[in-house]
C-alpha positions as CSV (number, residue, x, y, z in Angstrom):
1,X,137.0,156.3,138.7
2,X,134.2,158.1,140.0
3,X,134.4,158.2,144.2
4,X,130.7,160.2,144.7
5,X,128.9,157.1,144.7
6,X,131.3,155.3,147.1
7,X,131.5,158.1,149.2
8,X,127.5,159.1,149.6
9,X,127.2,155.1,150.2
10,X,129.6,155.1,152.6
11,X,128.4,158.1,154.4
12,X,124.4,156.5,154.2
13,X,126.4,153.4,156.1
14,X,128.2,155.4,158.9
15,X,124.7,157.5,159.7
16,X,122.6,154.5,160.0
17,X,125.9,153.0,162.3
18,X,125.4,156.2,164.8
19,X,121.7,156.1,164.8
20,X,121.8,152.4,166.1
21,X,124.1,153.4,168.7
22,X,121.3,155.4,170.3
23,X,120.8,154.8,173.7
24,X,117.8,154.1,175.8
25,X,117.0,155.9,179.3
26,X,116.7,153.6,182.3
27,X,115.0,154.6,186.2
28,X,114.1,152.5,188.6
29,X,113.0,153.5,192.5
30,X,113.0,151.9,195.3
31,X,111.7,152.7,198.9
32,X,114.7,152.3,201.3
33,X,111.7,152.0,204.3
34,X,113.0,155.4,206.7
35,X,110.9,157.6,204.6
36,X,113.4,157.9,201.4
37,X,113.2,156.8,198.3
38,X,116.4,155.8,195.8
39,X,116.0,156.4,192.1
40,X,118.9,155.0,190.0
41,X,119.6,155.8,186.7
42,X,121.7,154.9,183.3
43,X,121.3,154.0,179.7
44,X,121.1,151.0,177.9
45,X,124.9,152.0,176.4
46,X,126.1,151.7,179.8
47,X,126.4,155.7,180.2
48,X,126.3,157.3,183.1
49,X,123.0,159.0,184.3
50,X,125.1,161.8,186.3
51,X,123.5,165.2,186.0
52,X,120.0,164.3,184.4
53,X,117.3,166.4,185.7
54,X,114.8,165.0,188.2
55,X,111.3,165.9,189.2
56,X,108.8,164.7,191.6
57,X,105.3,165.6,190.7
58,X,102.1,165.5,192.6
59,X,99.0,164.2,191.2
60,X,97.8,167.5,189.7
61,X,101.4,168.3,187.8
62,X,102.7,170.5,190.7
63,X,106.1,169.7,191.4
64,X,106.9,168.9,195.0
65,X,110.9,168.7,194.5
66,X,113.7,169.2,191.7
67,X,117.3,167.8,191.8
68,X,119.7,166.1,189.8
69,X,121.2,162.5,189.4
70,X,124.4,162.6,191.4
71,X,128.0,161.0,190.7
72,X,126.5,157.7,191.3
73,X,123.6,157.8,188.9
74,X,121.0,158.1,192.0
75,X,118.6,160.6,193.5
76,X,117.7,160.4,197.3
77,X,114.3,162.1,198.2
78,X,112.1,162.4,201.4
79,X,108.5,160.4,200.0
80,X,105.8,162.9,199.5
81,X,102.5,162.1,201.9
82,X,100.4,162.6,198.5
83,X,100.4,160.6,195.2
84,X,103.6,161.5,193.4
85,X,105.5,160.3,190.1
86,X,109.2,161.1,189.8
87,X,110.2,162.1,186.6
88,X,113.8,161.2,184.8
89,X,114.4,164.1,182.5
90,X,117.2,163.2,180.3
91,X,115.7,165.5,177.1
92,X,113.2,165.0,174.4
93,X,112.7,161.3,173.8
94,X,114.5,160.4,177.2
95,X,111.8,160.6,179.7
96,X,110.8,158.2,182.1
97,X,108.1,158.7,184.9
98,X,107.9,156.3,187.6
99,X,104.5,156.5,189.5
100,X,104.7,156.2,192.8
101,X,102.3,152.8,192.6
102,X,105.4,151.1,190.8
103,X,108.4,152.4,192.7
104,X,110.0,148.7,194.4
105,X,109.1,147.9,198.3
């Protein structure tokens, strides 16, 4: 009995298994009204957010302030007088921006 075609069958199977098993970035912000703003983060897998690069960008692309999700999945910042966006940066194809127009009051 020939096994190839079993084999290369079962290896299309277990590819398109891992590929639906990709996960989807999640960020939401809220203003904790004393000046801060929370972000929390996750994925849609239920993975942790810890670590993923954060941004907060004035209008014009200049960044105002750089950090990190902490242990929690969160990022504390002081709100910028200007328009801002903050900016989950979980990699290529895992980006969220959050303009400050939609962050939760």
């Amino acid at each position: 009995m020939n096994l190839k075609p079993i084999i290369y069958v079962l290896s299309l199977l277990f590819m398109t298994a891992t590929a639906a098993q990709a996960h989807t970035p999640l960020c939401a912000c809220f203003d904790n009204g004393d000046n801060t703003i929370t972000c929390e983060g996750g994925f849609s897998d239920g993975s942790s957010a810890s670590g993923v690069a954060m941004r907060i960008e004035a209008s014009d692309g200049t960044i105002l302030m750089e950090g990190a999700m902490d242990a929690d999945s969160t990022f504390t910042f002081t709100r910028p007088e200007s328009d801002f966006t903050v900016i989950f940066d979980a990699g290529e194809g895992h980006v969220i921006e959050v303009p400050d127009r939609n962050i939760i009051f």
